[in-house]
C-alpha positions as CSV (number, residue, x, y, z in Angstrom):
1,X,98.6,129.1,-217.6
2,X,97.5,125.7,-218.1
3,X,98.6,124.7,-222.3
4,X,95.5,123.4,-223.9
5,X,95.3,120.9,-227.0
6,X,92.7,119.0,-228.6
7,X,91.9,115.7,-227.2
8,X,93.9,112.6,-228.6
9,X,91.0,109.9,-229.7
10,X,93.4,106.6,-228.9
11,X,93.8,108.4,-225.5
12,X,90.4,109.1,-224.7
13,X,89.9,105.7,-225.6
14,X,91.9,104.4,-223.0
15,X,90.5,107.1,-220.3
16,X,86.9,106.8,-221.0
17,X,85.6,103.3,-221.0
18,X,82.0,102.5,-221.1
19,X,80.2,100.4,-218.9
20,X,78.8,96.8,-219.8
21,X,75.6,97.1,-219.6
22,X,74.1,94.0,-216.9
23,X,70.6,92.5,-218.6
24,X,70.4,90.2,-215.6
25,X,67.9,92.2,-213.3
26,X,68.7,89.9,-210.1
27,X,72.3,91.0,-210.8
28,X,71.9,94.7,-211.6
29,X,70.2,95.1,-208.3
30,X,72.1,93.0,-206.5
31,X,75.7,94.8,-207.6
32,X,74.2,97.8,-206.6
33,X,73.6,96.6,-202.9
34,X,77.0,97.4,-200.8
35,X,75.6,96.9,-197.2
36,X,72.9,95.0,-195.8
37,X,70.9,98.4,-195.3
38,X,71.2,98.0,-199.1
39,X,69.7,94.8,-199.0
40,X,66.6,95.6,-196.9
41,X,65.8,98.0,-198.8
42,X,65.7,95.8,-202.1
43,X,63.9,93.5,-200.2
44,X,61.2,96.2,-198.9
45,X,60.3,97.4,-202.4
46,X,59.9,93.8,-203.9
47,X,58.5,91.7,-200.9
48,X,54.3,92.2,-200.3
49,X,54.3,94.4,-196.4
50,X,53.2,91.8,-194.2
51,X,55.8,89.0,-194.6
52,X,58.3,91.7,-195.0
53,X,57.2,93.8,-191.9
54,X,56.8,90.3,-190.2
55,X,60.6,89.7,-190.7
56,X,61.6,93.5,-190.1
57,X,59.5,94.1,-187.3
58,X,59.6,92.7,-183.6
59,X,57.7,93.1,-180.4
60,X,55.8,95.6,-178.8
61,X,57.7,99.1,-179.3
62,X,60.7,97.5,-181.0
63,X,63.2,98.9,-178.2
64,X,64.9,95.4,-177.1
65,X,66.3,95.4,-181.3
66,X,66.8,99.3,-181.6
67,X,69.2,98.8,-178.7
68,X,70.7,95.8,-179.6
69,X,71.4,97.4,-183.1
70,X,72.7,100.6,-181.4
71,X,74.8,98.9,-179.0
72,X,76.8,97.3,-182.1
73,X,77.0,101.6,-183.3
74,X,78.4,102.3,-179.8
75,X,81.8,100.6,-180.6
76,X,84.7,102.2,-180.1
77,X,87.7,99.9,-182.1
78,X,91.5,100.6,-181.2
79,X,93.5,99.4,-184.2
80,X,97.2,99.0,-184.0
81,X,99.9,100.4,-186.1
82,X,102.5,98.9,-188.5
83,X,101.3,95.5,-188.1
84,X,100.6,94.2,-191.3
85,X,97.2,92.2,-191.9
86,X,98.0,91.2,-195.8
87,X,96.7,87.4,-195.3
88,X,93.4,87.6,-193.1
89,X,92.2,83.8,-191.5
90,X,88.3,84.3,-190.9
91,X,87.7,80.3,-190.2
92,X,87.0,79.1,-186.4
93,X,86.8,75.5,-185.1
94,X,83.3,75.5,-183.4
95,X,81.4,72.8,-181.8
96,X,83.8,70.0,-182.9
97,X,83.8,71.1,-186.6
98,X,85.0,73.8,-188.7
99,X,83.4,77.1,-189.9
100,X,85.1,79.5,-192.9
101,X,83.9,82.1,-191.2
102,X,82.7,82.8,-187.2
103,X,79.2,83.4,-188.1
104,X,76.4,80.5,-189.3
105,X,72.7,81.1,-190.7
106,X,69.9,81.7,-187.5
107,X,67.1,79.8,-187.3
108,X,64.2,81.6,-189.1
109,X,60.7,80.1,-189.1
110,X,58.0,80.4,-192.1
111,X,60.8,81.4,-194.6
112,X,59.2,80.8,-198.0
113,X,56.6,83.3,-197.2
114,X,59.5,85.4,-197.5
115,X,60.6,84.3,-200.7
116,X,59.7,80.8,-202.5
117,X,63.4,79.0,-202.3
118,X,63.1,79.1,-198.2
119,X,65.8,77.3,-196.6
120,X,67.1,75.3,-199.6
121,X,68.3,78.6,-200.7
122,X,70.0,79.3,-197.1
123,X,71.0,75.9,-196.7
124,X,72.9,75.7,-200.4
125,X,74.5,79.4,-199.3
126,X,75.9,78.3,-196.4
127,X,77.4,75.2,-198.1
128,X,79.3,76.9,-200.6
129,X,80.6,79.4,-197.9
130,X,81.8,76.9,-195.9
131,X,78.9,77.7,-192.6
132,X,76.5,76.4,-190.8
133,X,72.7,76.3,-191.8
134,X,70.3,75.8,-188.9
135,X,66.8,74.4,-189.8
136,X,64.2,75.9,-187.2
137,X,61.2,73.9,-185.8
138,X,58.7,76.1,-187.3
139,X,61.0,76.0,-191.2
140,X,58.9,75.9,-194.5
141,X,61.5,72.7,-195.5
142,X,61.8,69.7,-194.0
143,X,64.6,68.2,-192.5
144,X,65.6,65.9,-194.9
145,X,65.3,68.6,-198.0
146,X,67.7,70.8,-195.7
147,X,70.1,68.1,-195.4
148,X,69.3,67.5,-199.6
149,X,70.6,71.1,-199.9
150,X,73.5,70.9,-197.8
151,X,74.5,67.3,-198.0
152,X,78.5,67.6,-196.9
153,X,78.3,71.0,-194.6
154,X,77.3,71.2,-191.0
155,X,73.6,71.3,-190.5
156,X,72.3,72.4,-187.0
157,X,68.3,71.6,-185.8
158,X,66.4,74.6,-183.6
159,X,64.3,73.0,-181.4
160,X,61.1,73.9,-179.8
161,X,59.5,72.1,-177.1
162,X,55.6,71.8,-178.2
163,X,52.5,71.0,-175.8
164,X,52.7,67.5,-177.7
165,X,56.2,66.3,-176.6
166,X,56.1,63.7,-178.7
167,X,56.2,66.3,-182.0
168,X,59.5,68.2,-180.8
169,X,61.4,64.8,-179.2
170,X,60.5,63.4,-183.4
171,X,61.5,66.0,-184.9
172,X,65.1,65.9,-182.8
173,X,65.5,62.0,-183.3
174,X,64.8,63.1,-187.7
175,X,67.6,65.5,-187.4
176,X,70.0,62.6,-185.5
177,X,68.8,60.6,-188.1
178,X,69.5,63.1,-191.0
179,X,73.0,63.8,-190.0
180,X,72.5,67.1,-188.0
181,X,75.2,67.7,-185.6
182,X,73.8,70.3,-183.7
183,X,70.9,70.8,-181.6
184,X,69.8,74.4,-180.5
185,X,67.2,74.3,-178.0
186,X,65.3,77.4,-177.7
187,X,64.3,78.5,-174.5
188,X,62.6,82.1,-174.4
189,X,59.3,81.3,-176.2
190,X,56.9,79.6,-173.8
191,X,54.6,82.0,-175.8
192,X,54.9,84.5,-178.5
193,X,55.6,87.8,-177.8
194,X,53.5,90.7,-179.4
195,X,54.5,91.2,-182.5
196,X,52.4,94.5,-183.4
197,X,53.1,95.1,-186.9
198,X,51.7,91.6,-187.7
199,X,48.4,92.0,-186.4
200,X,47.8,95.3,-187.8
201,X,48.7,93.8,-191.3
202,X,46.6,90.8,-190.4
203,X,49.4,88.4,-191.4
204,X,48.8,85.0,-191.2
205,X,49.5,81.4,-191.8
206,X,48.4,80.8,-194.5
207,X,48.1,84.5,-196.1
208,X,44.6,85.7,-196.6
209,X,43.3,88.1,-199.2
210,X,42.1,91.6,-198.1
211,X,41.5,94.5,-200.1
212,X,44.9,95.7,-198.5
213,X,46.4,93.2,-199.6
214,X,45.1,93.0,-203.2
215,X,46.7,96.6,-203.2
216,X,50.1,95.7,-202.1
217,X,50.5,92.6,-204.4
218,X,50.1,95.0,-207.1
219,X,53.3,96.5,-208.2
220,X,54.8,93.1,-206.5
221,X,53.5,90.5,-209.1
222,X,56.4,88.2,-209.3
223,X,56.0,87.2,-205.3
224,X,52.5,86.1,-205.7
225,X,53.1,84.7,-209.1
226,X,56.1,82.3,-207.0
227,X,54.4,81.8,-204.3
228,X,51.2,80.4,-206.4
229,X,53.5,78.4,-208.6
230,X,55.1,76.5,-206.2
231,X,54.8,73.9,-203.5
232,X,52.3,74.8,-200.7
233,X,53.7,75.4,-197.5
234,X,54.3,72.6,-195.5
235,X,54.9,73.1,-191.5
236,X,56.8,69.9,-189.7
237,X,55.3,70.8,-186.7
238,X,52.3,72.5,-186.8
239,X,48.5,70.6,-187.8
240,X,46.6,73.3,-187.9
241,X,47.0,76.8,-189.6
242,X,44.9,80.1,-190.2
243,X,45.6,82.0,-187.6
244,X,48.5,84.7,-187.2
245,X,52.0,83.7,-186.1
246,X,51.2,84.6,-182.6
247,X,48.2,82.6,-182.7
248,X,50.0,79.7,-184.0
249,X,53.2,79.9,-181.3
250,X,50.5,80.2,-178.6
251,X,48.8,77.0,-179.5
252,X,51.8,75.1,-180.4
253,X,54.3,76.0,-177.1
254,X,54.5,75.2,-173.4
255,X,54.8,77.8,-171.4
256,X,55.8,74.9,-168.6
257,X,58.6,74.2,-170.2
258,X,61.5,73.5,-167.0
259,X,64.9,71.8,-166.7
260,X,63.2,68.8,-166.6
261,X,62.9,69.2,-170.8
262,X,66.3,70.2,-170.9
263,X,67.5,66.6,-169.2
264,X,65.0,64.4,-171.4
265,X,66.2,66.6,-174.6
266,X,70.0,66.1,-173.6
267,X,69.2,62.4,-172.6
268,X,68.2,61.5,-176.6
269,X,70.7,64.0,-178.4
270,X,73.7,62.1,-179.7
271,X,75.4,65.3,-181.1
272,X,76.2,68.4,-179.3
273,X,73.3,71.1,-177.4
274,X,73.3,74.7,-177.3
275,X,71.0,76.9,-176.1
276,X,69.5,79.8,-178.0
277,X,67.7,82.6,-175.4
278,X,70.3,82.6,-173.1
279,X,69.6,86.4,-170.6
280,X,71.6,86.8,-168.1
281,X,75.2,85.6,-165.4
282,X,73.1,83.2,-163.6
283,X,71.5,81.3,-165.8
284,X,74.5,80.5,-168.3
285,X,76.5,79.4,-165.0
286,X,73.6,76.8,-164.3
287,X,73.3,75.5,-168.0
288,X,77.4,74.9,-168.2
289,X,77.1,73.5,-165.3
290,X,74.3,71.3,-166.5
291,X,76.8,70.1,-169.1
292,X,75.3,71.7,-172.3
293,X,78.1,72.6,-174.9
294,X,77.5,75.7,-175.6
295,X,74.8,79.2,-174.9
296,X,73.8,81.5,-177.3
297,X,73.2,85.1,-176.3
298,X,69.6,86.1,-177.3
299,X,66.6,87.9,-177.0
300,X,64.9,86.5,-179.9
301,X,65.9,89.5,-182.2
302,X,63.8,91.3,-179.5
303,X,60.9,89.3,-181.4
304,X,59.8,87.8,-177.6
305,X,60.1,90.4,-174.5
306,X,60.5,93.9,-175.1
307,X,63.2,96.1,-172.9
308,X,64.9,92.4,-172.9
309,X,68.8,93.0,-171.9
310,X,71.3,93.6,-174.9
311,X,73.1,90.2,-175.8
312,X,76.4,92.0,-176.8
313,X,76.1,94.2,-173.5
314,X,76.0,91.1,-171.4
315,X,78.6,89.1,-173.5
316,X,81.8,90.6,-171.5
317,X,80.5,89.3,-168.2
318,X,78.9,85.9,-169.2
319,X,82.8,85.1,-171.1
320,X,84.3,85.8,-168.1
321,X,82.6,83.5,-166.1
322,X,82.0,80.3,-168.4
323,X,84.2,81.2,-171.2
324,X,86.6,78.8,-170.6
325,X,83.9,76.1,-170.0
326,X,81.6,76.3,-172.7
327,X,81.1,78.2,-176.3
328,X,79.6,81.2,-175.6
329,X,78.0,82.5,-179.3
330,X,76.0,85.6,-179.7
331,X,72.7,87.0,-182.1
332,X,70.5,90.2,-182.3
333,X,71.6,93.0,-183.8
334,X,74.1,92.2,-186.2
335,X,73.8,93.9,-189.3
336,X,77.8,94.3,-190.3
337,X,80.7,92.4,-190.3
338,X,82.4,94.8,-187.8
339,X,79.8,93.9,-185.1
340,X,81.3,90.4,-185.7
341,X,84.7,91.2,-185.3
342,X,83.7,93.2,-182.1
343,X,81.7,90.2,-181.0
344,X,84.5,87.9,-180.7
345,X,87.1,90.7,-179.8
346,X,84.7,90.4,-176.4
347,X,84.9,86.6,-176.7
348,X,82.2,85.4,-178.3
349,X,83.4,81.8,-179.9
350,X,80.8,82.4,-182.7
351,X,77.6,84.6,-184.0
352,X,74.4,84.2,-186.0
353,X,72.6,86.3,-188.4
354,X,69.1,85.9,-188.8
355,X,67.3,89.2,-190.3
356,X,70.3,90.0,-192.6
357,X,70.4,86.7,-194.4
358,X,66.2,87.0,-194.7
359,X,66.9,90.7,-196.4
360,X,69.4,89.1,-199.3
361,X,66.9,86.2,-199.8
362,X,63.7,88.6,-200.2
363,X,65.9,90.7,-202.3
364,X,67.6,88.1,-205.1
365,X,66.9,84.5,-203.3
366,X,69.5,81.9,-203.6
367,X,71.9,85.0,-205.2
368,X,70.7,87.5,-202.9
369,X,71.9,85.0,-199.9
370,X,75.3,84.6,-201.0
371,X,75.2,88.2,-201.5
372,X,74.8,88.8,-197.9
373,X,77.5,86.4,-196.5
374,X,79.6,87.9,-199.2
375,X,79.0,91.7,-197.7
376,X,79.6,90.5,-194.3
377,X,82.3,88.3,-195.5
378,X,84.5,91.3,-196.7
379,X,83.6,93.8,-193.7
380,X,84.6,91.7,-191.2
381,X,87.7,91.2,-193.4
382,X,88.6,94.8,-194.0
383,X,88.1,95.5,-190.5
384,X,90.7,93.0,-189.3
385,X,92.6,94.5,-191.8
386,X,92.6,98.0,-190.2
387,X,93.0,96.8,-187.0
388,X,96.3,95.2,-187.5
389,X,95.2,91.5,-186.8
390,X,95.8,88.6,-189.3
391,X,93.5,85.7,-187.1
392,X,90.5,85.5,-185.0
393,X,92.4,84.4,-182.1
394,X,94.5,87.7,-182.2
395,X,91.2,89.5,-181.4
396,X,90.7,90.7,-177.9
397,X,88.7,92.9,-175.6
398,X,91.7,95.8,-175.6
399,X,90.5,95.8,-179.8
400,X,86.9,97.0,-178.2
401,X,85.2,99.4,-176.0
402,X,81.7,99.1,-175.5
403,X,80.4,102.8,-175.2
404,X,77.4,103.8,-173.1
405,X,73.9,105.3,-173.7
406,X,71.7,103.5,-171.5
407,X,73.0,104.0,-167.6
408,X,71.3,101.2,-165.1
409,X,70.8,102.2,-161.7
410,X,73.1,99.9,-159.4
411,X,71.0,97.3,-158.1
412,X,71.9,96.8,-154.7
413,X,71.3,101.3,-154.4
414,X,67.8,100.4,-155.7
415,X,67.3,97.4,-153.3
416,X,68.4,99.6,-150.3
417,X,65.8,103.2,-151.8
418,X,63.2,100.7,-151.8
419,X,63.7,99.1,-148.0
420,X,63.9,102.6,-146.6
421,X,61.6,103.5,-144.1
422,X,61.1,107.2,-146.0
423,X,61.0,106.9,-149.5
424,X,61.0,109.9,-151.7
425,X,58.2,111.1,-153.9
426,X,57.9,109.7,-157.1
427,X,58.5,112.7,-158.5
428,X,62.0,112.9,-157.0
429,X,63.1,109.6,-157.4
430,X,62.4,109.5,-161.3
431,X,64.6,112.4,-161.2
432,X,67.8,111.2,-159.2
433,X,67.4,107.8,-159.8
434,X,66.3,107.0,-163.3
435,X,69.0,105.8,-166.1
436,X,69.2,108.6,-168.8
437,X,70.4,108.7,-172.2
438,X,74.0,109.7,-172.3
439,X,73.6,113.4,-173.9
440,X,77.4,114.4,-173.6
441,X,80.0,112.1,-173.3
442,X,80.1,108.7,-173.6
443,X,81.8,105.9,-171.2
444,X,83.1,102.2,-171.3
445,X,79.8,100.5,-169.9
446,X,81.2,98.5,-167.1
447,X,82.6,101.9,-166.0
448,X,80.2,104.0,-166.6
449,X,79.7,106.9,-164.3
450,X,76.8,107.5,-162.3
451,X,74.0,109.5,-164.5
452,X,74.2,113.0,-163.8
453,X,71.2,114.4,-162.4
């Protein structure tokens, strides 16, 4: 039997301590968020649908960023034992200058629609973190109030290449001018993709009342009441708005952009050039070889082609060819700091977040930003931690395995079916031939078995 006496008060005191209470509402909800799920959702409830779904959403069926976000879930991480990880060292020397941690803001167009602080509130983020901010061409700040915002960290210009050359190659000699060490030239948008949700909420530049909209703005005051009350949007390189974001991309870019860009573009940057839409082997040998710095992995957040390849798939096989060569940095997907530490454990020098630092601005701004980079911050952390490795450098492929769902059909099989002088029906070739869904186990994906039939 268990004795039983009445409760001492001085103890109880000491057991059961109440909370104190947070009155700041931006910091109640912002405690509360844990992960950066936590963060979208905050975001979703206080941001009006059509800028919100025109950050969350992407093209067509939204399969190239469900996969990229599931290939980041299909990690398998092999920690080791007894090897103490007390003093973790997140910072990474990356294109000639240093980084606290080995992931930098994305380029984001159109972010005060958003939320009213824009940029100046990623930009000031990333400088108190210790990151890089990168300013895209299609930014709701200008290049100068970027570098205002972030006047001693590394700024980094996305550039697009506009049917009026003359715009993009002044907007790259501003940035020079401003201090911007960086130029990311962005290759897979010579038009917009389709980006669904955004025409069936008839978002566009500037936003235009509807009934629907009326509705929605309703229990979502404060946006419209900041987005009224401050500065009107102002687009470096755009003349002419009114039309959706689509519309707007198509008008602006040239889909006949070549290498010939790349040369002239390489020809009047002082600093160093990465480029961001980088898709598969070939190509990233014939940029490094071209002498840009560095590649980026991307398929526009799956914003641009739908069924694009999976950056973090290709990343093994595009390190092992121009790793040593050139910084190979990868995007899409990344919603956690494990897919970080997974990223470089494959040999990625570097990553960028795009979507995940537009969620913590929707949901607290400026607060909500540092909010993000600090959940990210202490998940790629703890999960150093647990896998027994004090430094980024210490990271290496045996720390990952990438597991496999999707199974593609070997190319040269395919190439050989489809030269044959007796092809099999339809019918029978979707059903021997086709990659399924893995249903049972799961398998490294460079050694994947064949899909069972």
């Amino acid at each position: 039997m268990v004795e039983r006496q009445l409760p001492n008060v001085r103890e109880l005191a000491t057991l059961m301590q109440f909370k104190k209470p947070q009155l700041n509402a931006k910091k109640r909800r912002l405690d509360k968020a844990l992960t950066i799920g936590d963060l979208r959702a905050i975001a979703k409830r206080r941001t009006p649908k059509a800028a919100f779904d025109y950050t969350d959403g992407s093209a067509e069926g939204e399969i190239s960023l469900s996969r990229a976000r599931q290939a980041f879930e299909d990690v398998e991480f092999h920690p080791g034992i007894l090897k103490p990880a007390v003093d973790v060292d997140t910072s990474v020397e990356i294109l000639g200058g240093p980084s606290a941690l080995p992931f930098g803001i994305a380029p984001t167009g159109f972010t005060r629609l958003m939320q009213t602080e824009g940029e100046v509130a990623g930009a000031s983020a990333a400088a108190a973190a210790g990151i890089p901010f990168t300013l895209s061409t299609l930014g709701t700040t200008s290049i100068e109030g970027v570098k205002a915002a972030n006047p001693n960290g590394r700024n980094w210009f996305q550039l697009y290449v506009m049917r009026d050359r003359e715009i993009s190659y002044g907007l790259a000699r501003r940035a020079a001018d401003a201090g911007f060490d960086t130029l990311m030239f962005t290759v897979d948008t010579p038009i917009a993709g389709a980006r669904l949700r955004d025409k069936r909420n008839g978002f566009s530049i500037p936003p235009q009342l509807t009934l629907n909209t009326i509705i929605n703005a309703i229990p979502r005051p404060w946006w419209w009441i900041d987005f009224l009350t401050t500065p009107p949007l102002e687009f470096a390189s755009l003349s002419s708005t009114g039309g959706t974001v689509g519309d707007l991309l198509d008008a602006a870019m040239d889909p006949t952009i070549s290498y010939d860009d790349l040369a002239t573009i390489r020809s009047m940057w002082p600093g160093k050039i990465i480029i961001k839409g980088v898709q598969n082997v070939e190509d990233s040998k014939r940029l490094i070889d071209l002498g840009v710095d560095g590649i980026v992995l991307s398929n526009h957040g799956g914003r641009q082609l739908d069924r694009a390849p999976v950056p973090f798939w290709l990343l093994p096989d595009v390190v092992r060819e121009v790793g040593k060569d050139a910084t190979v940095m990868v995007d899409t997907g990344i919603m956690n700091g494990a897919d970080i530490v997974a990223s470089i454990a494959l040999g990625a020098k570097f990553t960028l977040i795009g979507r995940a630092y537009l969620y913590g601005l929707m949901a607290g701004g400026r607060e909500g930003v540092d909010k993000t980079i600090e959940i990210l911050s202490t998940q790629l952390v703890r999960t150093m931690r647990l896998l027994g490795v004090s430094s980024l450098e210490e990271l290496n492929p045996s720390h990952v395995t990438q597991l496999a769902r999707l199974q593609p059909v070997h190319r040269a099989a395919t190439q050989a079916a489809d030269a044959s002088p007796a092809r099999p029906s339809a019918s029978r070739s979707r059903s021997t031939a086709s990659p399924k869904t893995a249903t049972a186990k799961v398998a490294p994906a460079k050694k994947a078995p064949a899909a069972k039939k």
